[in-house]
C-alpha positions in Angstrom: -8.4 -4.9 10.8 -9.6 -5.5 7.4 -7.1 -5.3 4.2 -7.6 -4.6 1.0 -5.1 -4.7 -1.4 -5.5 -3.1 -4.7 -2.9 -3.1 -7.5 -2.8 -2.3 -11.5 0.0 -5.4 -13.4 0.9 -5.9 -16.6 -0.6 -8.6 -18.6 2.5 -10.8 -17.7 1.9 -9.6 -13.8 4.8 -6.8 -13.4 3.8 -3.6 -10.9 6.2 -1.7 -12.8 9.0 -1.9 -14.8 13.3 -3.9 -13.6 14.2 0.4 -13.4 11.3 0.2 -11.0 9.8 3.6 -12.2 6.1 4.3 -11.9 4.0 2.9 -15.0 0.8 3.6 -16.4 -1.1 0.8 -16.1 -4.5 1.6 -16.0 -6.8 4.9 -17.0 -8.9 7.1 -15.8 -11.9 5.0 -14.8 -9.9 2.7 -13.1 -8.1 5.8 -11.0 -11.6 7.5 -10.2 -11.8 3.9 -8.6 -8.7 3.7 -6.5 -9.7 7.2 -5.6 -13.2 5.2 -3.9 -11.2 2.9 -2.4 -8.8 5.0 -0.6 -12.1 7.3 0.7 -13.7 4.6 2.3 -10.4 3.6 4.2 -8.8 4.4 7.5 -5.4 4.4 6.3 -3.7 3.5 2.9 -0.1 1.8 3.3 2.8 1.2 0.8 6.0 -0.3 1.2 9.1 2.0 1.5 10.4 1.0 -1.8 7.2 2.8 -3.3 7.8 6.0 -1.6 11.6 6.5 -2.6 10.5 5.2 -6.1 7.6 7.0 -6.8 7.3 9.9 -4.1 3.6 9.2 -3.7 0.8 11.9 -1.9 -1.6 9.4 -1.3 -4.4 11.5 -0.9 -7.8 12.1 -1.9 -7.7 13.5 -5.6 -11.8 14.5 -5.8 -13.2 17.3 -3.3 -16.2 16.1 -2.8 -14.8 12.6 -1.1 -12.8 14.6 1.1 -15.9 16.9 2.2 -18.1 13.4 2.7 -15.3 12.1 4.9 -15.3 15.6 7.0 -19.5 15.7 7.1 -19.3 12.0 8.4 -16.5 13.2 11.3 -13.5 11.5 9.7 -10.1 13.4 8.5 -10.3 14.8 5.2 -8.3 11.9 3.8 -7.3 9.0 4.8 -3.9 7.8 7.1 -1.2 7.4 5.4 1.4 4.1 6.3 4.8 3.1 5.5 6.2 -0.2 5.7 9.8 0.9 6.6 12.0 -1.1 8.5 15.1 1.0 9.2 13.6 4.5 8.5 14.5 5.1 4.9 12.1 7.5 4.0 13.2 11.1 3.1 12.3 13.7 5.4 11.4 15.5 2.3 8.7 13.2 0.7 5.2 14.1 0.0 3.7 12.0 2.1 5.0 13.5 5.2 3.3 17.0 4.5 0.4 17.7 6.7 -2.3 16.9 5.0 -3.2 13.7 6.8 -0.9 11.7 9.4 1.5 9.6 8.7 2.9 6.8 10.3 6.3 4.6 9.6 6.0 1.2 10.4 9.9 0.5 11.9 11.9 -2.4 13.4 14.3 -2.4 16.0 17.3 -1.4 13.5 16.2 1.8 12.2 19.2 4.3 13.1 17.7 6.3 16.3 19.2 9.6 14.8 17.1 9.2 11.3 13.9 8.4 13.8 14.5 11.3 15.3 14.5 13.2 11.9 11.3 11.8 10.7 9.8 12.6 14.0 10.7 16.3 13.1 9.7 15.5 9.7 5.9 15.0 11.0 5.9 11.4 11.1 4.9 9.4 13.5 7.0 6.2 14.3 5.2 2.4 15.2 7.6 0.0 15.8 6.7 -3.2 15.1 10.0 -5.2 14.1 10.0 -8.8 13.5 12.4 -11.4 12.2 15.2 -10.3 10.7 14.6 -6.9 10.9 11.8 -6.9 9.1 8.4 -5.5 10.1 5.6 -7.6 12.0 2.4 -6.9 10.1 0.2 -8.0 12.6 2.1 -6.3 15.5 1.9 -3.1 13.2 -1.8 -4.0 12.7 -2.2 -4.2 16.1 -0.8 -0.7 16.9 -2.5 0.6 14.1 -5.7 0.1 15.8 -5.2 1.4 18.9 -4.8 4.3 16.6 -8.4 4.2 15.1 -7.2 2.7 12.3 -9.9 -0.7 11.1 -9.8 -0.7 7.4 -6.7 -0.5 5.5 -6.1 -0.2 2.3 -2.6 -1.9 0.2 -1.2 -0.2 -3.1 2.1 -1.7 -3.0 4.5 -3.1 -3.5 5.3 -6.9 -4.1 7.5 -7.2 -0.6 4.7 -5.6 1.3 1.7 -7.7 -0.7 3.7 -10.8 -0.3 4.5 -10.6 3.3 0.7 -9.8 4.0 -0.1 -12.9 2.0 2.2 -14.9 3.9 0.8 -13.8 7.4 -2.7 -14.5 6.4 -3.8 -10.5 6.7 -5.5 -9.9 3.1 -9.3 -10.0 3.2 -9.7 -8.6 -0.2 -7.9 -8.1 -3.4 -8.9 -6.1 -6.6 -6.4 -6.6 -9.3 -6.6 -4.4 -12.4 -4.9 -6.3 -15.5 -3.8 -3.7 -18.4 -3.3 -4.2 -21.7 0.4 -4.0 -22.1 3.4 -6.3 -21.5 6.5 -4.9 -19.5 8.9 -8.6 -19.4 12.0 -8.4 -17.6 13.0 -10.8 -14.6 13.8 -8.4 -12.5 11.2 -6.1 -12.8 8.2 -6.3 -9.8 5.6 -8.2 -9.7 2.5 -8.5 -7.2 3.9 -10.9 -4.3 7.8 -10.6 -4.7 9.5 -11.7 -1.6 10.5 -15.3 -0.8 7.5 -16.8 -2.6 5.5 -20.1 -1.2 6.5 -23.2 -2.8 3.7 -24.9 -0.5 0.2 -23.8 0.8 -0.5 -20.9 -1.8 -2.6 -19.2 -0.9 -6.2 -19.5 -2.2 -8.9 -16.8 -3.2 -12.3 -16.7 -4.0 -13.2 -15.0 -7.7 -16.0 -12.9 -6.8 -16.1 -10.8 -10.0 -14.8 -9.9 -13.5 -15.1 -6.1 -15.0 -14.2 -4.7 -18.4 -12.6 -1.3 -17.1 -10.6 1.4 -19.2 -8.9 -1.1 -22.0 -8.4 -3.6 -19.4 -10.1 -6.0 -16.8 -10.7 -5.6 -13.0 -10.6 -9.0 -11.3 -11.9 -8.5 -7.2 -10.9 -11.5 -5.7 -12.0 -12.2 -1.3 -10.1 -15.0 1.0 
């Protein structure tokens, strides 16, 4: 499997701001390339808190990439994955229409009944718990696969980037840094979670972009 993650910060590093509503961070360039990125991917995950914050589609936005991906015998646009541990995900959020699949990565304490829902909902349900009721990334990687799923694609949020980090799955990251300052403590930044305080990981700086009115950094481990 092959991650990429791909995220738009603040100049200070926040995703978004501490009422963890959806910021604009970046312009139109920079969304015409997300829009690349997610076309030339199998499946494109996010973290639960993302959906119930944001209600994302997480589909293709031009035409013309969805035609390409249906002339070269793929869906029309790409998986769609939720990191979700105990199934919090309402049965009424976009990304469980029917425009592409959808799957919900679960642990073993998500509430039967509300698997049941999202099952009825169009999802469909990997479990792949780990410790603490958390969800085993390279066990959901793993099932992923035997789903035809090779190249994913990350866009949030700090939990899920940090736990990916931490289990040594990123292969790529491109970081878009916009020209604004959020602050707050609480507010989200790129790798939340527990954080390292030894072994941080280390990345290679492949290359630096002016983009919009603010700079694209692509990083490679």
């Amino acid at each position: 499997m092959y991650v990429h993650v791909n995220a738009a910060v603040s100049v200070d590093g926040k995703l978004s701001s501490r009422r963890r509503e959806q910021v604009r961070i970046s312009g139109d360039d920079d969304f015409d390339r997300v829009d690349r990125i997610r076309a030339a991917a199998d499946a494109v995950l996010v973290g639960v808190g993302t959906v119930l914050a944001d209600d994302p589609h997480l589909t293709l936005d031009e035409e013309d990439r969805r035609v390409q991906r249906l002339r070269n015998g793929r869906p029309a646009t790409p998986a769609r994955v939720v990191a979700d541990s105990r199934a919090r995900t309402p049965t009424d959020a976009r990304i469980l229409d029917d425009e592409a699949t959808t799957y919900l990565l679960v642990s073993d304490r998500a509430d039967p009944d509300r698997l049941d829902a999202l099952r009825d909902a169009g999802a469909e349900i990997l479990e792949a718990g780990g410790d603490g009721g958390r969800v085993d990334f390279r066990a959901a990687f793993d099932a992923l696969e035997t789903e035809g799923v090779e190249r994913t694609m990350v866009e949030g949020g700090g939990e899920v980037i940090f736990s990916l980090f931490d289990a040594g799955l990123v292969d790529e990251l491109t970081l878009y840094v916009g020209s604004l300052v959020i602050g707050g403590s609480d507010a989200p930044t790129l790798a939340d979670g527990d954080g390292f305080v030894d072994q941080f990981p280390r990345l290679d700086l492949v290359d630096v972009a002016r983009v919009d009115d603010g700079v694209l950094l692509s990083y490679e481990d």
